[in-house]
N, C-alpha and C positions, 0 to 999 in steps of 0.2 A: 376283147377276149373274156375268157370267163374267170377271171380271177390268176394269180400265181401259187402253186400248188396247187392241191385240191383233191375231192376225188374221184374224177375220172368220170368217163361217159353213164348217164343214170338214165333209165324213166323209173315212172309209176310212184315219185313218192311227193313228198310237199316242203311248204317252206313256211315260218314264221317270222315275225322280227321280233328281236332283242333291244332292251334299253336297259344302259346300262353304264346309270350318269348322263353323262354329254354323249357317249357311243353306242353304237346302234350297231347291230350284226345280222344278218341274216342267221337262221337257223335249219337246218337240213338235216333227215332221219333218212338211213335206209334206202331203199329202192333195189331195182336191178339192175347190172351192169350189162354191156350189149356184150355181141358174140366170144369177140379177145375175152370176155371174162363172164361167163355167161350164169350169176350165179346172185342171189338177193343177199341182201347188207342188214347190217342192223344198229350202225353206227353213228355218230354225230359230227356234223360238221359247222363252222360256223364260216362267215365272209364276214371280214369287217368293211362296214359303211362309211366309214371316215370322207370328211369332206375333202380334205388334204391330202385323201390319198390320190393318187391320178391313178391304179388299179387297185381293186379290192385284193385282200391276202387271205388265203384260206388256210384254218386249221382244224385236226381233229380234235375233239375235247375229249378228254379223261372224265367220263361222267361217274357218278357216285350212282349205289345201290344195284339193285338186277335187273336189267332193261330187258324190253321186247327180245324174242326171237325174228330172226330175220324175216324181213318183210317187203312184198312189193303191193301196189294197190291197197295201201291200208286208208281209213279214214280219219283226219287230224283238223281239229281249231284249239286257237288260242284261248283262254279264259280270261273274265277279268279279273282272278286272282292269280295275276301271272304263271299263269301255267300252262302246258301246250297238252290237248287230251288226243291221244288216239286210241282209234279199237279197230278191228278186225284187219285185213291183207294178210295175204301166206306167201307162201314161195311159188305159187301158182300152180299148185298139184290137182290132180285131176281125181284123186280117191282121200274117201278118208282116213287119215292120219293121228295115232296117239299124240302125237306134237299138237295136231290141229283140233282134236275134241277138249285137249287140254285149255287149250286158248280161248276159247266159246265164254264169251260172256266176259272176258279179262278186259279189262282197261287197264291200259299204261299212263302215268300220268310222268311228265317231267316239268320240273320246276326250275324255270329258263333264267332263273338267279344264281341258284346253286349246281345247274346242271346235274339235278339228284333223280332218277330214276322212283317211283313207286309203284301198285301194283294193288288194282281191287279185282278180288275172284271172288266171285260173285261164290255164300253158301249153298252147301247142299240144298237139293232140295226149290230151291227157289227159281223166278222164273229169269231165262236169259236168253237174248236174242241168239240167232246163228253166227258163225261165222260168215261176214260177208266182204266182198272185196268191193270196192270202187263204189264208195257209200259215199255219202258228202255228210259233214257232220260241223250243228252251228248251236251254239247256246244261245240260248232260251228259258228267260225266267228261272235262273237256277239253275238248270237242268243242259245235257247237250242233248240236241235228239239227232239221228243219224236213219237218215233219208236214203232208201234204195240200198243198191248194190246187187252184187251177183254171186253164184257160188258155184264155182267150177269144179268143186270137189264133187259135186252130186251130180254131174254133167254123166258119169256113165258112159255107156256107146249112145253115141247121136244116131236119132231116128232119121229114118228118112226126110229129107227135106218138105215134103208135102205135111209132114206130122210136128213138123218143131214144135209150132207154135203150143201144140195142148202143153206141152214141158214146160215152156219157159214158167209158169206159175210156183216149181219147184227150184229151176234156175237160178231167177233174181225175187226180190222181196220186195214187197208191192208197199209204193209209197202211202197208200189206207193204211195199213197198220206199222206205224213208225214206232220204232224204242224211244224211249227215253233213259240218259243214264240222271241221277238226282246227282248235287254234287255234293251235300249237304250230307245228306241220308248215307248217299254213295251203293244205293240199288237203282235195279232196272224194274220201270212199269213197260207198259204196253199199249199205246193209246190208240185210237180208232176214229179214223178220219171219211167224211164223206167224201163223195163225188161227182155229189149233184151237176157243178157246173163243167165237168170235163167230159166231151165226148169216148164214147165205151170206157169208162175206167176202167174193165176188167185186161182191156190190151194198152192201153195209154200210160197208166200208173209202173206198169211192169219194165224199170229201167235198171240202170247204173252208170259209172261215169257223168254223173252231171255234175253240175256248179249250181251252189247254192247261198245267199246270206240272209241273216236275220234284220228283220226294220221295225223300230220302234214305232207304233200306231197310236197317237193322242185319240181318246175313246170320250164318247158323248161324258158330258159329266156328270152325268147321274150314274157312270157305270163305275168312276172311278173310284179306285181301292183308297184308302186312308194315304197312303203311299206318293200317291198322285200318278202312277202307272198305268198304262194303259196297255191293253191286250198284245200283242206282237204278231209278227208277220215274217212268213219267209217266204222270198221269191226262188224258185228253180228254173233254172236255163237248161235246155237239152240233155245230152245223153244218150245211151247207145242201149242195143240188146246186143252185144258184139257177138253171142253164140249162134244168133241170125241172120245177122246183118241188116238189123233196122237200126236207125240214127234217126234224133229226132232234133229241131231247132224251134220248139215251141218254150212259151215260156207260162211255167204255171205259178199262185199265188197258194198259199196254205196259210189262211187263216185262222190264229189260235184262242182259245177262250181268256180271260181274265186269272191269274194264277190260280190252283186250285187250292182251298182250304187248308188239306193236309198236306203234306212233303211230296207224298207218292199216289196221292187220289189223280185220275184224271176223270176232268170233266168234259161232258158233251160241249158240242160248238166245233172241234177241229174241223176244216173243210177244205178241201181244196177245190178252184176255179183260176175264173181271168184276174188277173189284177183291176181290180175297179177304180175308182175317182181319189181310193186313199193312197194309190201310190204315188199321185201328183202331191199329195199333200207333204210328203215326207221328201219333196224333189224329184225322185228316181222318173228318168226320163222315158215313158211307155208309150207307143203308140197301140190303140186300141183298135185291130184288125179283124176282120170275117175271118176265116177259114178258108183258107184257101187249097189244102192239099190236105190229103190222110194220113193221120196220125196211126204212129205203130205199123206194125205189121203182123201176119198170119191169117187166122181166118176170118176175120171180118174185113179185109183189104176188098172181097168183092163187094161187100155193100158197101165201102165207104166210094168205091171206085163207081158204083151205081148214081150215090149217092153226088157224087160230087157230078158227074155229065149230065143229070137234069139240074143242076144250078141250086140243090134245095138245103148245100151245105153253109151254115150261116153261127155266130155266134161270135160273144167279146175275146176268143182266145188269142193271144198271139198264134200268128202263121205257123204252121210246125208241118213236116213232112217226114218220111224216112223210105228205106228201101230196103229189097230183101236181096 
């Protein structure tokens, strides 16, 4: 089963672990409840891990400070100064919303020792991602960046299906230019990622809903920082255009520079492509595949569909597909 107590039937939100001593607890924000209760949370729950126990027990916590407004689809990782970060998910509104312009650019932060709730609003004036739902979000040298998503608030009336696709560039938020929150600093840059090795990144980049983790990269040693660190790496697994209905099961590799000088400089080098021969190096188990099917969907579906019956689609990405 899923624990005694609890709260109830959820999707769209996430989970972290707790430690805490010898105990360990699962951790749970939020989410939406199905039909019987059809409506987004904003609350904490915990499961304890005990080995002893023979069922987990769930409680709600009494968290400290002013937490999130209710959320489904938001984006959440753990830090490694014990803290659990999220930003963006709404209630799934289709317009926009004084609650939701409010939210733009906020990060919630809670701190999984004291269960304390905090909160950076980003100053006037200053530059701040959208609101976006079904982001993946992984720290990185400092810093979380948060990868894709979508925004159904600016979804409007749906064009006819022949025309989706021109939209989706204001739908979802193209994984080339990814936020960064600092955590240090505690502002948002904006950094700029190539494409070189992804076929069309102009329809491929354009996701949400995926899975993503950060992997430490041992770097030639002449590049290494005083530190002894070397550049990082996030791997991406799939993800959807849900407002299309393209689904993708490709896996891409985003390649990051060496930390930057300042807090909030970025530097050239981000890139995304195939995972190369450094993901063996760090273990992760990757078969390195041709292209076998078209990535994305809309209007380059006919040339990739060209493209692939003369035989002339080729290239290190993992296999990926989707449909409309």
């Amino acid at each position: 089963g899923g624990g005694r107590g609890g709260p109830g039937r959820r999707h769209g939100l996430h989970a972290c672990l707790r430690r805490a001593g010898v105990e360990e607890e699962m951790v749970i924000f939020g989410g939406r409840g199905d039909p019987e209760a059809p409506r987004c949370f904003n609350d904490v729950w915990c499961l304890s891990l005990s080995k002893d126990a023979r069922e987990g027990v769930w409680r709600q916590v009494e968290t400290q400070g002013g937490g999130p407004p209710p959320k489904v689809w938001y984006g959440a990782t753990p830090t490694k100064d014990g803290n659990w970060v999220i930003y963006g998910g709404s209630e799934w509104q289709f317009e926009e919303t004084a609650a939701l312009a409010a939210d733009r650019g906020v990060v919630w932060i809670l701190a999984l020792q004291s269960f304390a709730w905090s909160s950076v609003v980003p100053a006037a004036g200053t530059s701040r991602p959208e609101v976006v739902l079904a982001c993946s979000l992984v720290e990185v040298s400092g810093s979380v960046l948060v990868l894709g998503g979508c925004m159904p608030h600016r979804l409007g009336n749906m064009p006819a299906t022949g025309r989706t696709f021109a939209h989706c560039p204001k739908w979802y938020a193209s994984l080339s230019r990814p936020w960064r929150f600092h955590l240090a600093s505690r502002r948002w840059s904006q950094a700029s990622a190539s494409a070189d090795g992804v076929p069309e990144p102009g329809d491929t980049l354009l996701r949400s809903h995926t899975s993503a983790v950060a992997l430490p990269v041992q770097a030639a040693p002449r590049q290494l920082p005083p530190d002894g660190a070397g550049p990082e790496a996030v791997l991406l697994f799939g993800g959807s255009r849900y407002f299309t209905g393209a689904y993708f099961h490709d896996l891409l590799a985003l390649r990051l520079p060496l930390p930057a000088p300042g807090p909030e400089e970025e530097q050239e080098g981000c890139a995304w492509g195939a995972p190369g021969d450094w993901v063996e190096e760090v273990g992760a188990e990757v078969e390195r595949v041709s292209i076998s099917g078209p990535f994305g969907s809309g209007e380059g579906v006919l040339r990739r569909m060209r493209r692939r019956l003369s035989g002339q689609i080729s290239g290190a990405v993992a296999s990926g597909s989707s449909g409309l």
